[in-house]
C-alpha positions in Angstrom: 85.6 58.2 76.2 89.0 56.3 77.0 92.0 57.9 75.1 95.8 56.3 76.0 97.6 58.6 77.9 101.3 59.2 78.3 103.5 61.1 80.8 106.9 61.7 79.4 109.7 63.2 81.2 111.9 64.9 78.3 115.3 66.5 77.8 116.7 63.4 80.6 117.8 59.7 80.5 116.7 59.3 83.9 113.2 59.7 85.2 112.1 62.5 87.1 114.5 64.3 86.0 113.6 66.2 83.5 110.3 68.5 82.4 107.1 66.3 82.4 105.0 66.3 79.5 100.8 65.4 79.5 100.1 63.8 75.7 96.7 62.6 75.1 96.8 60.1 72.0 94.0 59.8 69.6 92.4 63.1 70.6 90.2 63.9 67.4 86.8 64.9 68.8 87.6 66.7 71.7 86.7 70.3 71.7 88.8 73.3 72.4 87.5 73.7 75.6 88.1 70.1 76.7 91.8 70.5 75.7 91.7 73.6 77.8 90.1 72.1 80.8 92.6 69.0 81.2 95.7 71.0 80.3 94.5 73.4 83.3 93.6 69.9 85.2 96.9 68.4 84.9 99.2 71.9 86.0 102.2 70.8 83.8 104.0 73.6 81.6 102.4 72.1 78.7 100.3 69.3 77.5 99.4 67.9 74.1 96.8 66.3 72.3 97.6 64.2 68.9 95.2 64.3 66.6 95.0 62.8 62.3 97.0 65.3 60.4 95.9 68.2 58.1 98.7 68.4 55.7 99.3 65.3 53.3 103.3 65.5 54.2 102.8 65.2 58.0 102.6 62.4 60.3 100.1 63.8 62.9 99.0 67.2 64.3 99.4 68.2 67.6 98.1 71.2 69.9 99.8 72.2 72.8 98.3 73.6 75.5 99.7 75.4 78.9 97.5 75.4 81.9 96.2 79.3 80.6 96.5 79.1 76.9 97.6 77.1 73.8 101.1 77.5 71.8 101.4 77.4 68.1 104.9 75.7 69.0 107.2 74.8 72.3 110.0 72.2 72.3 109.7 69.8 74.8 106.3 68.8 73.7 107.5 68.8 70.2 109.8 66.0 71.5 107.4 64.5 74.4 104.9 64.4 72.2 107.2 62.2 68.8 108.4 59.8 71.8 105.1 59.3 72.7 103.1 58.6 69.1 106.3 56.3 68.4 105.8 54.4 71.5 102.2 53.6 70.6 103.0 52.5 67.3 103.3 55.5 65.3 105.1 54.9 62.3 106.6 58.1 60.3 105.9 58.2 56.3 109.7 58.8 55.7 112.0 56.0 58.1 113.8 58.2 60.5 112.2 61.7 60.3 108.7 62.3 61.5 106.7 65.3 60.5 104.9 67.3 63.1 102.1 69.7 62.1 101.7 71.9 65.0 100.2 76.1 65.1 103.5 77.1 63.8 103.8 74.7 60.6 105.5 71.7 60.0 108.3 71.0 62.5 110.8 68.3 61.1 112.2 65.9 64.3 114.4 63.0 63.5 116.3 60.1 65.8 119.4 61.0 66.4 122.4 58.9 68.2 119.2 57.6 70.7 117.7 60.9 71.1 115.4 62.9 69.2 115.9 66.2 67.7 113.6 68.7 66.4 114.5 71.3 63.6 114.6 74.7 65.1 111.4 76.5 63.3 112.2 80.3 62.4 111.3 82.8 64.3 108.2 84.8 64.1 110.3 88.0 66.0 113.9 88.3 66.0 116.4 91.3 66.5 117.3 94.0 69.3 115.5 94.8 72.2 114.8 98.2 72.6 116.1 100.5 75.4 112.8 100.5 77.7 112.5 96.2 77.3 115.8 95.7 77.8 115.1 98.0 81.7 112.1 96.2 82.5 113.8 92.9 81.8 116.7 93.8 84.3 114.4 94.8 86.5 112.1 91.3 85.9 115.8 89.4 86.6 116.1 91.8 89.7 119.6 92.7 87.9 121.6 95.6 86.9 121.0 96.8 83.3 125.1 96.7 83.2 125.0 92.9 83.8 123.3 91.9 80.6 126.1 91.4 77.9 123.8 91.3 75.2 119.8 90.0 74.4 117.6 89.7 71.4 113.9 88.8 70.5 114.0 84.9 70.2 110.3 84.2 69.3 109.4 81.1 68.0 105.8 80.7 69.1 106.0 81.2 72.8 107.2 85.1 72.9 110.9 84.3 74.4 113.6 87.3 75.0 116.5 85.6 75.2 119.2 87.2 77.4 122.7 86.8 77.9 124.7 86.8 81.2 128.7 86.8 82.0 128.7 83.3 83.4 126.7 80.3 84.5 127.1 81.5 87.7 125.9 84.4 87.4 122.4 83.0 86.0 122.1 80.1 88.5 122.3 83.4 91.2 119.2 85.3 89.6 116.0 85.3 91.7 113.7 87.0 89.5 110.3 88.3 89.8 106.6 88.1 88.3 106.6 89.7 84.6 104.4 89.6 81.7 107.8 88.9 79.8 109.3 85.5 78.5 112.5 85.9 79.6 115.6 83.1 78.6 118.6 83.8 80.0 122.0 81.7 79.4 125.8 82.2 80.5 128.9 80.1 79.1 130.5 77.6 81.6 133.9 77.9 82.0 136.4 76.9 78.8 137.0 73.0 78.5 133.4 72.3 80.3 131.0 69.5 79.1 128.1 71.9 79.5 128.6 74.5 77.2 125.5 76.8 78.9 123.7 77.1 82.0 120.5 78.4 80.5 117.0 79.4 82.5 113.5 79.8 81.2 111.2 82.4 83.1 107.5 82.1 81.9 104.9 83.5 84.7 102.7 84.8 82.0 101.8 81.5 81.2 101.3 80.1 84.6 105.0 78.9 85.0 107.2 80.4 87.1 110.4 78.6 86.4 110.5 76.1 83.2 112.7 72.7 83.8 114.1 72.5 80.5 112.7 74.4 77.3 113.5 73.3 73.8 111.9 76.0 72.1 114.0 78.6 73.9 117.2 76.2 73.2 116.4 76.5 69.6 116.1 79.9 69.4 118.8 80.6 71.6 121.0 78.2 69.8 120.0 80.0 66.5 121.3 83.4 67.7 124.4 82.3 69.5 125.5 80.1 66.8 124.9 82.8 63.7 126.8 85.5 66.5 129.8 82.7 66.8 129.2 83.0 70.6 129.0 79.0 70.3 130.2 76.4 68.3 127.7 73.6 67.4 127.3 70.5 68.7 127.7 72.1 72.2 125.2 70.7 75.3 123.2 73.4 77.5 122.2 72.4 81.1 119.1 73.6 82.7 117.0 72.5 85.8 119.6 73.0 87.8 118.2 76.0 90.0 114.6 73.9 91.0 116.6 70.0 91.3 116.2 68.9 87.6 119.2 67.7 85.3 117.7 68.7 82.1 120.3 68.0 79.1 119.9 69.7 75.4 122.0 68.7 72.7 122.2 71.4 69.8 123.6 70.6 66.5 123.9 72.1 63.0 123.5 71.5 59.7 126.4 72.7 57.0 122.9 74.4 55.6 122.4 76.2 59.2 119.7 74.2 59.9 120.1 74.4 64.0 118.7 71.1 65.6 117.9 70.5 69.3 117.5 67.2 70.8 117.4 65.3 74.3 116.4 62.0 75.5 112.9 61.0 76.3 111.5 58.8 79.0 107.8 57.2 80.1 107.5 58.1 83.6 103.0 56.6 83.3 101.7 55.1 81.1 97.5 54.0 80.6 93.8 55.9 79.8 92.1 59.2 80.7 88.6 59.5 80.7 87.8 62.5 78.2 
């Protein structure tokens, strides 16, 4: 069967730079299997496959699948996925604020000065990392346990550890190693930057060894730096930088604390798969 197809390269303005997203439009009737098989097929972190919602207060439902397994929630899909169900005529319930259903709930994402921004969901493990983590993520980073200033559990559906270096420098220079871990790691740019954080997703237990740009980690991230005044919303976090890819997050706040991560989206293909 013939489903429209869209490749959307998200957290950029500019093509190609950014992390590519797989959606599959109109994907009711496919089987769990068949999701598997093309998300394998098509080796991007993630893709997704919109389907008619479940919940009377949502727009559509989506699953998201990495080449190895699916996510109950990731960011960049959350977004690729909105840009892409707009494109093709999507047309949200409430002007201005679409409703995703996804494995981790409903996931609020409005438009937002030309960009789209997704709420950040709450976290299904928060708090400190014990002793014996915190060593085998050093040792994952291939850096001294002294080096780490501070990290936390920052799970929001994928698993993330989010950790937190000196310096942008200092986390454009890690060369880590393959770990069953989902390690985030940020450091400030200096005082008076326009990038707030140089941030890095590791994720080789799901088949990715380096992420582009990671919304759900930004939202988590953003969540525990903002609540330990270790940033001050809106601030913009860069990431890419370490594989060639100029990945731009925006994170903002709410006076109610709602923290909300956004980028821009772009169509890089557009047409039909066979499925």
């Amino acid at each position: 069967m013939t489903r429209q197809f869209r490749q959307v390269d998200v957290f950029t303005a500019t093509p190609y730079l950014g992390n590519p997203l797989a959606v599959v439009l109109g994907a009711a009737g496919l089987t769990d299997e068949q999701m598997a098989q093309f998300a394998s097929w098509t080796n991007l972190s993630e893709t997704t496959f919109l389907l008619p919602p479940e919940d009377d207060e949502a727009d559509y439902l989506v699953r998201i699948f990495t080449p190895s397994r699916e996510l109950p929630f990731a960011g960049h899909p959350t977004l690729g996925s909105a840009h892409a169900w707009l494109e093709a005529g999507g047309q949200p319930r409430k002007p201005g604020l679409i409703v995703q259903e996804c494995g981790a709930g409903l996931v609020a994402i409005r438009q937002d000065d030309g960009r789209l921004a997704f709420a950040a969901p709450p976290l299904l493990r928060g708090g400190p990392v014990d002793e014996a983590d915190a060593l085998l993520v050093a040792e994952a980073l291939q850096i001294d346990r002294d080096e780490i200033v501070d990290l936390q559990w920052a799970d929001n559906g994928p698993g993330w550890v989010a950790v937190l270096l000196d310096s942008a420098e200092a986390v454009l220079a890690i060369r880590p190693q393959p770990t069953d871990l989902m390690i985030g790691v940020a450091g400030p740019h200096p005082a008076g930057s326009d990038i707030a954080f140089e941030v890095r997703a590791f994720a080789s237990d799901i088949g990715v060894y380096e992420d582009p740009v990671t919304g759900s980690l930004n939202a988590s991230l953003g969540q525990w730096l903002l609540a330990t005044g270790r940033a001050q919303a809106p601030y913009v976090v860069r990431q890419g930088t370490a594989i060639g890819r100029s990945g731009r997050v925006h994170v903002s706040a709410d006076p109610d604390g709602t923290v909300w991560v956004g980028g821009s989206t772009v169509t890089c293909i557009s047409g039909s798969v066979q499925l």
